[in-house]
N, C-alpha and C positions, 0 to 999 in steps of 0.2 A: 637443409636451408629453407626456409619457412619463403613461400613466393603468393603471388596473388591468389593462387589454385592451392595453396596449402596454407594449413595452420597445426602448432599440436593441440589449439582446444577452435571450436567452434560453439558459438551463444548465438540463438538463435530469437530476438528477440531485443530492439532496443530503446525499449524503456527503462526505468529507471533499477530494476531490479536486474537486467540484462547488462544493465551499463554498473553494475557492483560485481556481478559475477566478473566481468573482463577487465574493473580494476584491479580488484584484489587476486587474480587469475597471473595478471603481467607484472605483478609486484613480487608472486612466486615463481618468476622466471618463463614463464609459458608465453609462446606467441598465440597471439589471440584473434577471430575474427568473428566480426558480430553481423548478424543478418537480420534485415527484417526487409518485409513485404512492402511495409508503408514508409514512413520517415523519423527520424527519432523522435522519442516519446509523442507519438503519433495515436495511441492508443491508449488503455486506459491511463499511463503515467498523465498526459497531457488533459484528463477530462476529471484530474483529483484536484484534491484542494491543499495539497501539500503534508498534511497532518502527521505528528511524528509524534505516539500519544502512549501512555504508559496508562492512564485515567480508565480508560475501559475495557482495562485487561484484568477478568480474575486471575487468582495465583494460579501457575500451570507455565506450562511448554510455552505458549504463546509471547506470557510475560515475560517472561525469562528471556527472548528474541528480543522484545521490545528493551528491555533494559537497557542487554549488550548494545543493538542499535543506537539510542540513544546517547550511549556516552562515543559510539565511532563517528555517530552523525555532527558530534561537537568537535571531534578530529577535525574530519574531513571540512567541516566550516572553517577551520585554519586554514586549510589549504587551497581551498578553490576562492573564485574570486566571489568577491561580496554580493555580484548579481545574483546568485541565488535565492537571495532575501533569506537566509536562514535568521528567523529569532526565538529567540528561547524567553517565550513570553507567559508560558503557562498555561495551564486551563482551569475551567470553573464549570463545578458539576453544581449545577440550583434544583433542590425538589421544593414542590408548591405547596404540599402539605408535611404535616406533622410523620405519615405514615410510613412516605418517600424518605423524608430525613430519617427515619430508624434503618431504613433499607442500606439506605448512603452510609450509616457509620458502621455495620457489619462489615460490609463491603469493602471500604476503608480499611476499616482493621485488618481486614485478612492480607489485606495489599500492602499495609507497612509491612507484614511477618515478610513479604516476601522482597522487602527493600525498596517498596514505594515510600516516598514522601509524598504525603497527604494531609491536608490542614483543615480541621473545621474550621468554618466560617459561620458564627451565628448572622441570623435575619439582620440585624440591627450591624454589622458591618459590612454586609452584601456591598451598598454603594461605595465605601472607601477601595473595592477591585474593581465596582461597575458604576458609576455614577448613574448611567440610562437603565437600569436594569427598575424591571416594574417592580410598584412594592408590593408586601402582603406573602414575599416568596419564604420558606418556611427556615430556608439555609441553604448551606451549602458547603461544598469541600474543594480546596486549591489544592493545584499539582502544577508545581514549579518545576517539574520534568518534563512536560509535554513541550511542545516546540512546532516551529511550523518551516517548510521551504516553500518554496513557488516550484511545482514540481516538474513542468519541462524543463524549466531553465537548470533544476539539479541534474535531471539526469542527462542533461546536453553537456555538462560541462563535468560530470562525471566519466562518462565514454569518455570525451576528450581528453582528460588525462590521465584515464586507461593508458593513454597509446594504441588500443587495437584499431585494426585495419575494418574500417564500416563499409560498409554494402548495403545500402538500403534501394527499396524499389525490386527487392528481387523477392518473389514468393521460391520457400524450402517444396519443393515437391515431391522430395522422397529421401530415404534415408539409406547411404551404399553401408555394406557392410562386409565380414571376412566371410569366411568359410565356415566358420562357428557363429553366426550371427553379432559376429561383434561391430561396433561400429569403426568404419573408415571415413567418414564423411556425409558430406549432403550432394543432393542435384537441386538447383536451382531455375529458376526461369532463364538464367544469362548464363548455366553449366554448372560443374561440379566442382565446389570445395573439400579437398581431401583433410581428413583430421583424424586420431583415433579417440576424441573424446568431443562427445557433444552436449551440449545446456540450453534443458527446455526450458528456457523461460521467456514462451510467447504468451504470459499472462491466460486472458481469457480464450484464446485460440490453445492452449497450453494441452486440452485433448485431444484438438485436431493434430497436434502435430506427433504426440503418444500414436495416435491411431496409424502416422504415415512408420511409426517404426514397429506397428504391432502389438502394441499393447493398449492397458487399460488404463485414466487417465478421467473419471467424472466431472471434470471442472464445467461447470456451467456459468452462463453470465447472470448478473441479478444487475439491473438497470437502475441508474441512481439520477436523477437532476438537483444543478445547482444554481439559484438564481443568485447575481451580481448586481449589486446597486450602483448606480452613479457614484465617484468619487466623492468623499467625505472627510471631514475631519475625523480625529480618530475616536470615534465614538464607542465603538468597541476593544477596549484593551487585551484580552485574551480569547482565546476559544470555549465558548461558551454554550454549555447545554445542559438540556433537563434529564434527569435519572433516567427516564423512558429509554433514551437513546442506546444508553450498553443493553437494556433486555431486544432492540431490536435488532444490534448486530448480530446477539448470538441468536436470535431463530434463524430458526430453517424453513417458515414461512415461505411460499410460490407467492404471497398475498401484498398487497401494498400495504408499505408501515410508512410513517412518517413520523419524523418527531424532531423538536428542534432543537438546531444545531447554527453557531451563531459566530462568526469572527471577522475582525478586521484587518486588512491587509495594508505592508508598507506602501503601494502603490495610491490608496484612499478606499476602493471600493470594498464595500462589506460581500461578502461567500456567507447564503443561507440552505441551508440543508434542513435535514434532510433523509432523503427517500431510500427505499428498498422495494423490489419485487421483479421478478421472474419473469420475465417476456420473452425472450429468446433474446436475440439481438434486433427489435423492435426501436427502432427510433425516434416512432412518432410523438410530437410533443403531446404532453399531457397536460391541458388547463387544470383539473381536477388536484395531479398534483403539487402543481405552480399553486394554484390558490390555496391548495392545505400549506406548503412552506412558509409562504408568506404571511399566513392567519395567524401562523404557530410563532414566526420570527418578530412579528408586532406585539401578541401576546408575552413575550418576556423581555423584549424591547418597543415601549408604546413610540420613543422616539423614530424608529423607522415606520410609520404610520404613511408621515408625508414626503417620504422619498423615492424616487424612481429607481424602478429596477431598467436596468441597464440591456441585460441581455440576459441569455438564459443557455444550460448547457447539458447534453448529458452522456453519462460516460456507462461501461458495464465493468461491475467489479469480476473478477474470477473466483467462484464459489465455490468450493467443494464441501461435500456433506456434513464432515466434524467441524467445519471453520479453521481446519488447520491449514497452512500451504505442503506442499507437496515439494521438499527438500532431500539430496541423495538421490543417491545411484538406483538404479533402475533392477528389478531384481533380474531383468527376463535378456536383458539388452546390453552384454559388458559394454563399458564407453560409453553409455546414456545416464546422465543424467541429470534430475526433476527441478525447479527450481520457479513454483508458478502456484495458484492457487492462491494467494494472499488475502485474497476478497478487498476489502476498501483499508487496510496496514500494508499495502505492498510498498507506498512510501517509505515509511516508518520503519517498516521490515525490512528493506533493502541494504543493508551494508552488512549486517548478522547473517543475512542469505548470503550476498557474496562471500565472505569470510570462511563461513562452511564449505562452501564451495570446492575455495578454493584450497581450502586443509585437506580435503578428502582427495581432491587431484594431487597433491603433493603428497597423499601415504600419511599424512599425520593426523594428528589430535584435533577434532573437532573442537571450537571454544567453548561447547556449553553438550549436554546430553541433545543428540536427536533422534531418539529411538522413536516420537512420537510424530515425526516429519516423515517419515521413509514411507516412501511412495509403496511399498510392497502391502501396505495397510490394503488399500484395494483389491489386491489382486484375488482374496477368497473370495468378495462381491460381486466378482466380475463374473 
């Protein structure tokens, strides 16, 4: 009988991909409890910008998460309440030159084969998706896939109808386990939760807490800011950005990239992006790259020229080397495991992670191939 001090799964982690692991977890019958140190979506869920994006996915493993995602994430908007601002408003990729738009239709194409919808946009109908948008830009490509949540509020009200039993304010400080190294549980700051299966998914702490059960686990943070304008009309209709952007997700750059990224939210205020680079977990603000955002967000919208930004924010994505996340069981550690690494799609990505999840805990059939998720990738590196 499952009590404060037990559970059969423990998630370690609650933001929003912490909070899909222990929905789709207590929908396979499992009782469920979820811990984190801080409070929910406390952490990078709380410092994203909600994005649920098919657009800057080459064909691959990645995609293929994001799809499934996509059509659960339109479930799950049935079901939970309409605060989460889910809209499925699209996106728009604009290159500036001729060069960029050849880049943008290769790209494209590869991404229809793989069941994207994707729509040229020539130069000369740019303003019928953007009215504000500058001119002289060379095209562009619509994705009527992409989609946006307001992302504490999803993954608050995801937990919640989980049904699992939340504990937040407690730091994991260690991992019990059997006689064979298997998992029994955690120790926590406030004692011991017993469980014989547990789910890393503390995002960017997501190798510190690898490290507390012995293994190996590269996730590093890469530090992003997002400046917020004062509320507005809706001047921005979709999520909008320049080709540059997908080449600087996928590097592996330590170096600051910047490049813009552009949308409007139900609430009024515009989300400008935005940033990439490796600091550690450095939090100091960066004029440098507040003023490149803002250069870049003016440049392909001259209308936000004269509006005030509001406030300003910044979160660290969880990076690991390939840009894949780290999904499935642990090779070293029966009962652990992975479910972190997402970098700046752990939105997006969250209900495809849960799912898995929660297939693999239940002995079945994963929804989609994840041979290239399995955390055992690392362990020859290590």
């Amino acid at each position: 009988m499952p009590s404060r001090n037990s559970s059969d799964l423990v998630v370690v982690g609650a933001g929003v991909v912490g909070a899909a692991c222990a929905y789709y977890a207590t929908r396979s019958g499992l009782s469920v409890t979820v811990i984190d140190r801080g409070c929910v979506a406390g952490g990078t869920t709380g410092a994203g910008e909600g994005n649920l994006l098919v657009s800057d996915k080459a064909p691959g493993p990645e995609l293929d998460l994001a799809l499934l995602s996509t059509r659960l994430w339109r479930e799950l908007a049935g079901l939970l309440p309409s605060r989460i601002e889910y809209e499925a408003k699209g996106g728009l990729v604009v290159a500036p030159g001729g060069t960029g738009m050849d880049a943008l239709r290769d790209f494209a194409a590869a991404q229809r084969r793989a069941g994207v919808t994707a729509q040229e946009v020539p130069p000369g109908r740019l303003n019928e998706l953007e009215p504000h948008l500058a001119p002289g830009l060379a095209g562009g490509f619509h994705y009527p896939q992409d989609a946006q949540v307001q992302p504490a509020l999803a993954g608050a009200h995801l937990l919640r109808a989980s049904g699992a039993r939340v504990r937040t304010g407690e730091e994991v400080t260690g991992i019990l386990t059997g006689a064979n190294g298997e998992v029994r549980g955690v120790r926590t700051s406030a004692g011991a939760v017993h469980a014989p299966y547990l789910v890393n998914a503390a995002g960017t702490w997501g190798g510190e807490l690898a490290r507390l059960a012995g293994v190996h686990l590269p996730v590093l943070p890469r530090r992003g800011f997002v400046l917020v304008t004062e509320p507005l009309p809706r001047v921005v209709r979709h999520k909008v950005y320049a080709a540059d952007y997908v080449a600087d997700v996928a590097s592996g750059s330590a170096a600051l990239q910047t490049s813009p990224v552009v949308e409007g939210t139900p609430a009024g205020p515009v989300l400008i992006g935005a940033s990439r680079e490796r600091v550690g977990f450095d939090r100091t603000l960066s004029v440098e790259v507040l003023r490149r955002l803002a250069a870049r967000a003016t440049a392909l919208f001259p209308v936000l020229a004269g509006v005030r930004a509001m406030r300003t924010y910044a979160g660290f994505r969880p990076y690991l080397p390939d840009h894949l996340p780290a999904i499935g069981p642990d090779p070293d550690v029966p009962g652990l495991l992975h479910a972190c690494g997402h970098e700046g799609a752990g939105i997006g990505l969250a209900p495809a992670t849960g799912l898995i999840v929660a297939r693999l805990l239940a002995g079945g059939e994963p929804p989609l191939d994840v041979g290239a998720f399995s955390p055992a990738r690392f362990r020859a590196a290590a």
